[in-house]
Each structure stands twice: as C-alpha cells, then as structure tokens.
Residue frames as qw, qx, qy, qz and C-alpha x, y, z in Angstrom:
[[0.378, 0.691, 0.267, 0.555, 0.68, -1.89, 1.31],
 [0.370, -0.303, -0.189, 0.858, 2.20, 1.34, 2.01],
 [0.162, 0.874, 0.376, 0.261, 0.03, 4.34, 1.56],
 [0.179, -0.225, -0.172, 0.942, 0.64, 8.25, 1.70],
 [0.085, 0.694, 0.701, 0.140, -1.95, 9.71, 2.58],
 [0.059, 0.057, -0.107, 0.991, -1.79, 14.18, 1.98],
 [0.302, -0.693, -0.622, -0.204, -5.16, 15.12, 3.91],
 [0.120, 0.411, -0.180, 0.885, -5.26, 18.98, 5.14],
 [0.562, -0.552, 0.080, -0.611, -8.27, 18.45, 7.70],
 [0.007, 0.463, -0.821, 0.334, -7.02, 16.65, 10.62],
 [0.558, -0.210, 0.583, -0.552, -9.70, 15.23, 11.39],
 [0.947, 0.232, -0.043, -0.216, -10.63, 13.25, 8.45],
 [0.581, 0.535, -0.604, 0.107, -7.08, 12.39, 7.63],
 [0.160, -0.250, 0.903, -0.310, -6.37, 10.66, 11.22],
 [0.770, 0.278, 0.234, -0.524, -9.93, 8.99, 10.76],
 [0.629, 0.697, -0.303, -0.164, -8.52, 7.84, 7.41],
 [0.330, 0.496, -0.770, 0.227, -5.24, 6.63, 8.75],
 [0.438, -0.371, 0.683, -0.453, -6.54, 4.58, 11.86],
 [0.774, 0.254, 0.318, -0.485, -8.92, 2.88, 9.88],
 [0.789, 0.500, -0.289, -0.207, -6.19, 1.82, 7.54],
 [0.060, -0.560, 0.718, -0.409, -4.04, 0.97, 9.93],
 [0.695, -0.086, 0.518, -0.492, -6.50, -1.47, 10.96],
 [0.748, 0.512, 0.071, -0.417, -6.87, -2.70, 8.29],
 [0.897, -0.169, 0.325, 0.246, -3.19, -3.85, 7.73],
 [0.423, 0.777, 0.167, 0.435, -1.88, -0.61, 5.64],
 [0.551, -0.010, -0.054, 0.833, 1.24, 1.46, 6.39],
 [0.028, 0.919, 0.353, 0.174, 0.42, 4.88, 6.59],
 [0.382, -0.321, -0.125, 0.858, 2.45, 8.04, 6.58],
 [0.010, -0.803, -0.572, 0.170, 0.50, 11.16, 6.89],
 [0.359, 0.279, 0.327, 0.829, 1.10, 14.41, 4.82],
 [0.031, 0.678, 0.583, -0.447, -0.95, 17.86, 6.14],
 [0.211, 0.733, -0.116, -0.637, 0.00, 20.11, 3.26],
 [0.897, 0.434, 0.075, 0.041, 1.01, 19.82, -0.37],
 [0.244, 0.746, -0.615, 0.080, 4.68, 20.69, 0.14],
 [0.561, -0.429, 0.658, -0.262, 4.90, 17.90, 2.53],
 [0.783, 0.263, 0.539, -0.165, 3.41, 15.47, 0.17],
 [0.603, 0.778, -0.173, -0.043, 4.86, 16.53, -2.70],
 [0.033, 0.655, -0.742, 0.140, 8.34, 15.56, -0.68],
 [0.593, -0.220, 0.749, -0.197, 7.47, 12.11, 0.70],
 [0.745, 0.567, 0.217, -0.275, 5.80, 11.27, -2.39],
 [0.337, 0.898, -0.276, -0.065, 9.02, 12.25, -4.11],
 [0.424, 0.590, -0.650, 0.225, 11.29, 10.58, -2.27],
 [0.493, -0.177, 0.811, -0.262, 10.19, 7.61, -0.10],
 [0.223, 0.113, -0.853, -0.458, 9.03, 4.47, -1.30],
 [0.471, 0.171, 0.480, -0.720, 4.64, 3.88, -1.33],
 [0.216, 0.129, 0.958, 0.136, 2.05, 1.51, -3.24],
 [0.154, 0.716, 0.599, 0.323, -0.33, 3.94, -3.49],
 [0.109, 0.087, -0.205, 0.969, -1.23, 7.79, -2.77],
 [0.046, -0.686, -0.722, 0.072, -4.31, 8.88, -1.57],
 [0.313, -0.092, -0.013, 0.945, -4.32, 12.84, -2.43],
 [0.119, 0.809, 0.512, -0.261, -6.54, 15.64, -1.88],
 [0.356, 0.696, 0.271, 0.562, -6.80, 18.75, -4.27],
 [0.073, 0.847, 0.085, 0.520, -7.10, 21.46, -2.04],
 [0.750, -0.217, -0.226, 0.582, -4.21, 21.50, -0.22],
 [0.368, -0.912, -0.025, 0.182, -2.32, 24.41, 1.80],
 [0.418, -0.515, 0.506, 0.551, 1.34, 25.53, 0.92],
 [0.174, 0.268, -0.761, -0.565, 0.92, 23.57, -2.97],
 [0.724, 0.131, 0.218, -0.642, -2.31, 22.06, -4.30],
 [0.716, -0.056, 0.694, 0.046, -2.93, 18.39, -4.77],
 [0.733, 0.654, 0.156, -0.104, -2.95, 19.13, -8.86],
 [0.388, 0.812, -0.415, 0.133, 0.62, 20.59, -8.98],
 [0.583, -0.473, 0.641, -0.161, 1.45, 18.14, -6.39],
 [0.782, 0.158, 0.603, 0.032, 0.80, 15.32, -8.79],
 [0.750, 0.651, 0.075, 0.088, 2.16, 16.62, -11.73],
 [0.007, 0.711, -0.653, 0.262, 5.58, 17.30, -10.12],
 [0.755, -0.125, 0.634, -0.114, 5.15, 13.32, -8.99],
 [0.827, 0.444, 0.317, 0.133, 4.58, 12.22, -12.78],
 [0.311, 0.906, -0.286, -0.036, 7.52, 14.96, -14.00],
 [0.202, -0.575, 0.772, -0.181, 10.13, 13.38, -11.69],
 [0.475, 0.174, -0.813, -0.289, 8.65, 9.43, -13.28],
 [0.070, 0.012, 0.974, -0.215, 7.26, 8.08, -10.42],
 [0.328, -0.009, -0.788, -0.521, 4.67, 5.50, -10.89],
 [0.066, 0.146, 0.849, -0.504, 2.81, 5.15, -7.72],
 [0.030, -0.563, -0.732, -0.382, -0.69, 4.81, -8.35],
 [0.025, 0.141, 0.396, -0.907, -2.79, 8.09, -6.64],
 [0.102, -0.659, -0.620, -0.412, -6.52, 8.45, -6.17],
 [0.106, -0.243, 0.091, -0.960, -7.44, 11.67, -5.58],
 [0.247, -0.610, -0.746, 0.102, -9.89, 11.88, -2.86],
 [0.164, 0.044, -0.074, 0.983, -11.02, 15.22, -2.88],
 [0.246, 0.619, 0.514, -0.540, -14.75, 17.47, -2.26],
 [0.294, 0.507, -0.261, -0.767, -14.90, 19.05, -5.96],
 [0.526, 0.181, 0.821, -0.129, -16.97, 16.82, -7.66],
 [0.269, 0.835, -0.044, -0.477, -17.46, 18.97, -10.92],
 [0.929, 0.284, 0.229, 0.066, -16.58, 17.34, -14.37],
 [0.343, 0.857, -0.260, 0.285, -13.86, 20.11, -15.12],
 [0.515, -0.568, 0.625, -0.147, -11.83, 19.25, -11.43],
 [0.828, -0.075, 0.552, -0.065, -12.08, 15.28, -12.68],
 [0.812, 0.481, 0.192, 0.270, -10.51, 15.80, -15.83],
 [0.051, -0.921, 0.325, -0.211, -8.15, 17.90, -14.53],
 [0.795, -0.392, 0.430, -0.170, -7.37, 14.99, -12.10],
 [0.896, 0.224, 0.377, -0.073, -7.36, 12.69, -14.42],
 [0.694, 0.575, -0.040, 0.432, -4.75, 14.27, -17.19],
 [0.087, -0.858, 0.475, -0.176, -2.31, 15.22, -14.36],
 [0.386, 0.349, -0.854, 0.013, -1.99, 11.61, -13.84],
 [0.529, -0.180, 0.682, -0.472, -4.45, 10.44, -11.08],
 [0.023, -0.102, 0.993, 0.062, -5.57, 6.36, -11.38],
 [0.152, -0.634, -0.754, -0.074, -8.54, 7.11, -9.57],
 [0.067, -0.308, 0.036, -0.948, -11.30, 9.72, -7.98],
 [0.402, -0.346, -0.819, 0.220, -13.09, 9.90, -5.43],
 [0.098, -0.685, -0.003, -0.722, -15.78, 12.90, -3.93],
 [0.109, -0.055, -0.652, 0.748, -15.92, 13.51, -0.34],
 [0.459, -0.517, 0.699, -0.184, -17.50, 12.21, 1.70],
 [0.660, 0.253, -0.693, -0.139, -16.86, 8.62, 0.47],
 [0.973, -0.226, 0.004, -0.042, -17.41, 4.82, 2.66],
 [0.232, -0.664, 0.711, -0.007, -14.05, 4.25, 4.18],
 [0.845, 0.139, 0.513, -0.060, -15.19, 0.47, 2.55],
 [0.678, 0.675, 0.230, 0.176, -15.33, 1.33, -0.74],
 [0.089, 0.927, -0.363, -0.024, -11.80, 3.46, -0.33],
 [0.598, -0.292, 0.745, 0.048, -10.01, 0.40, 1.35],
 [0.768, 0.128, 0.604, 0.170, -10.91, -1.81, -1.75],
 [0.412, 0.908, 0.027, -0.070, -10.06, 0.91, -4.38],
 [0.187, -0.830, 0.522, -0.062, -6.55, 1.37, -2.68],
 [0.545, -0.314, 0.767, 0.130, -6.24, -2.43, -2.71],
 [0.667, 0.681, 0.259, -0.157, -7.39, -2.42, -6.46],
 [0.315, 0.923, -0.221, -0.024, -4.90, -0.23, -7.28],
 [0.370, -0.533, 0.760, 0.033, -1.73, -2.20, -5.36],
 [0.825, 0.292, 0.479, -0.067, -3.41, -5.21, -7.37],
 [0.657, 0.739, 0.143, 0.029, -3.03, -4.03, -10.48],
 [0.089, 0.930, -0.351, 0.069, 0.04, -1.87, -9.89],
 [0.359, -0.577, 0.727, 0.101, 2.01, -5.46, -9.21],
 [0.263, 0.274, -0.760, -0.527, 0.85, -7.11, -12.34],
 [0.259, 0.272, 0.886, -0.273, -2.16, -9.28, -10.21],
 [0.279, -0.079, -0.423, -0.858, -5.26, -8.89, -12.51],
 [0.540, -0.535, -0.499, -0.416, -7.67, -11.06, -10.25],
 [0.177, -0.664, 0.365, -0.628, -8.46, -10.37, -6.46],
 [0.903, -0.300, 0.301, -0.067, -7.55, -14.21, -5.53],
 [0.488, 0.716, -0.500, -0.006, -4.37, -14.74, -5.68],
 [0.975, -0.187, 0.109, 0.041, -3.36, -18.47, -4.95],
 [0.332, 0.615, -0.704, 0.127, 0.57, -19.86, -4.10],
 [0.219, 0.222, -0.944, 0.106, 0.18, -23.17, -3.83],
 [0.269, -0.542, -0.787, 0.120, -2.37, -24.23, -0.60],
 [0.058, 0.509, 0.263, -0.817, -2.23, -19.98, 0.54],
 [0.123, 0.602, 0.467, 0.636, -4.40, -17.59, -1.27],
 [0.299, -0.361, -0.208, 0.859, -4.97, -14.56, -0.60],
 [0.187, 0.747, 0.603, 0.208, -8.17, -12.40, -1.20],
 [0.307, -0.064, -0.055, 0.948, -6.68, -8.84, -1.96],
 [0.124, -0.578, -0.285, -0.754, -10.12, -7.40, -2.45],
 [0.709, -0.580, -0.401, -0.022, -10.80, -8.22, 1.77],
 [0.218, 0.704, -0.627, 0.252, -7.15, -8.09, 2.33],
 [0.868, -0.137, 0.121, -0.461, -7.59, -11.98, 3.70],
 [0.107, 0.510, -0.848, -0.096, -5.07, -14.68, 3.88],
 [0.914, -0.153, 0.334, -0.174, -6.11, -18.55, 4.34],
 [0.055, 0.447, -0.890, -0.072, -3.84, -21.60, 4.17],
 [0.033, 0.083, 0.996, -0.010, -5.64, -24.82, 3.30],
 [0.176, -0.401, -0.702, -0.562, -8.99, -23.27, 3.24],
 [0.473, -0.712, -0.495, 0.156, -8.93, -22.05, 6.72],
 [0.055, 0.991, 0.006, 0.124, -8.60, -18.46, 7.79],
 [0.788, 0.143, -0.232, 0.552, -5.32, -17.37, 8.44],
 [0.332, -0.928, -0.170, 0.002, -4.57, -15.35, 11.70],
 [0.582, 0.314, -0.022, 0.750, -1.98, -12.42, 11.26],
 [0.289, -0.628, -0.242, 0.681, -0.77, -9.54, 12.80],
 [0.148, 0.936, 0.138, -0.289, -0.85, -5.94, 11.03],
 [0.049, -0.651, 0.689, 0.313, 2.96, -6.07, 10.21],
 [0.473, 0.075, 0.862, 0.168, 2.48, -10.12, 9.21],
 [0.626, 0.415, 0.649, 0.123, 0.24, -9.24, 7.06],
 [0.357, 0.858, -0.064, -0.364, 1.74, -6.48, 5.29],
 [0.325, -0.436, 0.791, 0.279, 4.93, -8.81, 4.97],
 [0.515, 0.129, 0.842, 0.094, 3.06, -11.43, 3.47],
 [0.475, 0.830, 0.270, -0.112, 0.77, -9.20, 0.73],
 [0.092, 0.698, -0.586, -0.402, 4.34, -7.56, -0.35],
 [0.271, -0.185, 0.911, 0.249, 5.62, -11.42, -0.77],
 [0.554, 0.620, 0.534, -0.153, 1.90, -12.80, -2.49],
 [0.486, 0.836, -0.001, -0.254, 1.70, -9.80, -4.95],
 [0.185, 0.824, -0.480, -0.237, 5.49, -10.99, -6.20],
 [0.936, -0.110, 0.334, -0.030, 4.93, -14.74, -5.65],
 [0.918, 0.150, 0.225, 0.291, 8.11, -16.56, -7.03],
 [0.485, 0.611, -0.122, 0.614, 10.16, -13.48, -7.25],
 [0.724, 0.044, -0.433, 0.535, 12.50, -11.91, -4.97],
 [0.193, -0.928, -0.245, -0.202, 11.48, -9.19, -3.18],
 [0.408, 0.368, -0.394, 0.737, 14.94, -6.80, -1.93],
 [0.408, -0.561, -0.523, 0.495, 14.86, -6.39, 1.93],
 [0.152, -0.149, -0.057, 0.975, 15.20, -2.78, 1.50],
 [0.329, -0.264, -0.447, -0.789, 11.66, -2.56, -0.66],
 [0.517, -0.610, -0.579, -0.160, 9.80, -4.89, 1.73],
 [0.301, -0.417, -0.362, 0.778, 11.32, -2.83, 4.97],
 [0.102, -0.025, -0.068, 0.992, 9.84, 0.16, 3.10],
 [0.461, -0.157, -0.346, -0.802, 6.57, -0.96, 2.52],
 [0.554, -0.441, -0.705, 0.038, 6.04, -2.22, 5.71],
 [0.510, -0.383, -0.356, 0.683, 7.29, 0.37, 8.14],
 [0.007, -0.946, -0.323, 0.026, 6.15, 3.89, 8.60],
 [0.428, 0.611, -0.296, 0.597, 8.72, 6.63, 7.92],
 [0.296, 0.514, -0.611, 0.523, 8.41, 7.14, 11.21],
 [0.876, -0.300, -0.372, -0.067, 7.61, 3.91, 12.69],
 [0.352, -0.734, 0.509, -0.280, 10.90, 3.70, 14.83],
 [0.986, 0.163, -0.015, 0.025, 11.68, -0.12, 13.47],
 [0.303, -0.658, 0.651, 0.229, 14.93, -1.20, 13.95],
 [0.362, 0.448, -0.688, -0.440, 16.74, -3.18, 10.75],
 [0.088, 0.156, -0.982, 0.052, 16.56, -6.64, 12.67],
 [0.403, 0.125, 0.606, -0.674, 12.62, -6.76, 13.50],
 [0.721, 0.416, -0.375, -0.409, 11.56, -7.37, 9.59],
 [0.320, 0.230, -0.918, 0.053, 13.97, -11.01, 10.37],
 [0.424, -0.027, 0.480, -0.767, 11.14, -11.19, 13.24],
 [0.680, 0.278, 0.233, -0.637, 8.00, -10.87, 11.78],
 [0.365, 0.539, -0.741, -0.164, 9.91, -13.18, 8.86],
 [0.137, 0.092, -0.948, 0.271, 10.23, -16.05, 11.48],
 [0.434, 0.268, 0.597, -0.619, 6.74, -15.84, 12.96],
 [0.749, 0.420, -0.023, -0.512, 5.01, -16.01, 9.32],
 [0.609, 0.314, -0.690, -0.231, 7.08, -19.30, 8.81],
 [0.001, -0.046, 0.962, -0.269, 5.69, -20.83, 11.76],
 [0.563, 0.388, 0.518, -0.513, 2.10, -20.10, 10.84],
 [0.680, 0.540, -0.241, -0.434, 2.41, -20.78, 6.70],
 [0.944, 0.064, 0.228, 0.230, 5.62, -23.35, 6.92],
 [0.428, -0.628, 0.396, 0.516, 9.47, -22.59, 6.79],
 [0.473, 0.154, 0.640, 0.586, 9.93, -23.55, 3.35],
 [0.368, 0.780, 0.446, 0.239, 7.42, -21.13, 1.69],
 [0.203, -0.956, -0.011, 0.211, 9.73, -18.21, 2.80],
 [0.898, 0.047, 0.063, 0.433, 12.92, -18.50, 1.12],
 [0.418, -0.746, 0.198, 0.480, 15.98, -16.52, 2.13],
 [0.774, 0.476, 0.024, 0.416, 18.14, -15.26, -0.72],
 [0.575, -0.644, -0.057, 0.502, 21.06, -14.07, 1.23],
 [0.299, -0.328, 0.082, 0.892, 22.34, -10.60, 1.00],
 [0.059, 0.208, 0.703, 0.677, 19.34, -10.38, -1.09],
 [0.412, -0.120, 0.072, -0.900, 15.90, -10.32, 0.41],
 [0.558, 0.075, 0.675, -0.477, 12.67, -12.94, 0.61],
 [0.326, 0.075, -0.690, -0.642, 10.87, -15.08, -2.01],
 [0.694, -0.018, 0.558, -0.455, 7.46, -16.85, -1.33],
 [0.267, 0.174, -0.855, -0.409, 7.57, -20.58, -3.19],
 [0.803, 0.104, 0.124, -0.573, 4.35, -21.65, -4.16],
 [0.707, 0.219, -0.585, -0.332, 5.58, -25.11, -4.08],
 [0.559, -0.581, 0.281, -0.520, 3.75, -27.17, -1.62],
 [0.870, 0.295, -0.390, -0.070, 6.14, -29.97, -1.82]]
C-alpha cells in the first residue's frame, strides 16, 4: 500500500513513516495542508492518513477539496481533538476513519490495512489464491502453509497483485503504489522485483499481459 501521510510535527510524522516503512508501506510525507492537499490531489495513494490541524490549510478543508475534486482514497484522520463536534466534522467532510492522538502505531497499521482491504473489494483479512494467502490484517504472505520471506518492495508488489487476484493490474498503478514520489526508481526495477517474486511463489502465478501490466493466477495447476 501506498500511504500519504500530512503530519505537521516532525517528529511524530517521521516516527509514523519509519515504522510504516517497516512494515512494507510506501510513504510520502506531507508537513502542511497545502502540501497535502496537492499530493493527495494529484498522485496516486491507497490510503491518507491526515491530521486536522495543519499549517498553511487545515486537514478539514484539506479533505473536502479531496472529496470536491472525486477522489476516493480512503483517509483516517489522525488528529489530537478528540471532542464529539471535531469527529463529526471529520466524519461529514468525508473521513473513513478517526483516530485521537496519541494512538498504538499497532492499532494504526491494521486500520490503514482495513481500509486498503475494503477499499479493493476484499471483505475478509485472509485472502487465499490458490496455495498463497495472504493475511492483510498482519500484512503476511505464506505459500503452502509456510511463511513467506519478502522484501519491503516484494511485498508491496505482491499485496497490490493479491488485493486484485485474477485481474490485471496496469504497470503504471502498481509502479505508483509501490514507489515513493520521491523514491528515485527507475521504470525497469518494478520488471526486477517482478522476477524475484516468481522465483519465490512460481513463474506461472505472475502473468505478463504485454503492454499491459501483471495478473496473479490463482491457478495452482
């Protein structure tokens, strides 16, 4: 998953990003609300993570200039105002979720992967293609029943492909929702990480559609 996160105190918001980074999440990092209101606008992200009280443009008119302009990314407000008037504010500008500060970096991580869940049409948090499955509430791969060891990029490749099992996924979407805006990836390194996750799952479950993009086939035939 790709996240933007808009997070005005530096410290929490690199905190925030390292820890999702670990975790096997994209991150591109927003310090005001003009900033976030632009990336948000016009890059492509799986979820938002947005504070309220933001510098330049607050995280309320930030998100209702997101829903004006249609987009659908999911956003949980993770803000300090914890007050029933702030959360229905939130809540009819368009946020998914809410969250008060401070909050278990756990219990964010499995919100955020709640929300990518849902937001690709998965309704349970095992999601099986064929002998893989994939536990999106962990963020957890196994093949046959035994763990499955991935890199950070592998496994953001593979969760794009999972959450769209048996459909095509356009190189251009999965390059964006693997790669930081400004990761510094060249075009040909996504064909990479590609090859390496079909020598640890099996060439066949990857399937090229040329000029097109990737498909995972859950058929272990």
């Amino acid at each position: 998953m790709k996240i933007l996160l808009v997070e005005d105190d530096p410290a929490l918001g690199k905190a925030i990003a390292e820890r999702l980074r670990k975790e096997g999440f994209a991150v591109d990092l927003a310090v005001n609300g003009e900033d976030g209101s632009h990336l948000g606008a016009s890059e492509i992200y799986d979820a938002a993570i947005l504070d309220l009280g933001l510098p330049k443009q607050d995280g309320i008119s930030v998100l209702r200039e997101w829903r004006k302009l249609k987009r659908t990314l999911p956003v949980l407000v993770l803000t300090a105002r914890d007050d029933w008037t702030s959360k229905v504010e939130g809540f009819k500008a368009g946020a998914d979720d809410y969250l008060v500060k401070p909050v278990r970096i756990e219990e964010l991580i499995m919100r955020l992967r709640a929300l990518g869940r849902r937001s690709a049409g998965q309704v349970t948090t095992l999601i099986e293609c064929g002998s893989l499955s994939f536990d999106s509430q962990l963020g957890a791969f196994s093949l046959d029943g035994l763990p499955l060891k991935l890199t950070a990029l592998e496994l953001r490749v593979l969760s794009c492909l999972i959450l769209r099992k048996g459909v095509i996924v356009r190189r251009e979407d999965l390059f964006e929702r693997v790669y930081e805006s400004e990761g510094g990836a060249d075009s040909n390194s996504l064909e990479v990480i590609v090859g390496r996750l079909r020598r640890k799952i099996g060439a066949k479950r990857i399937e090229t559609s040329r000029g097109l993009g990737y498909r995972l086939v859950c058929d272990d035939k």
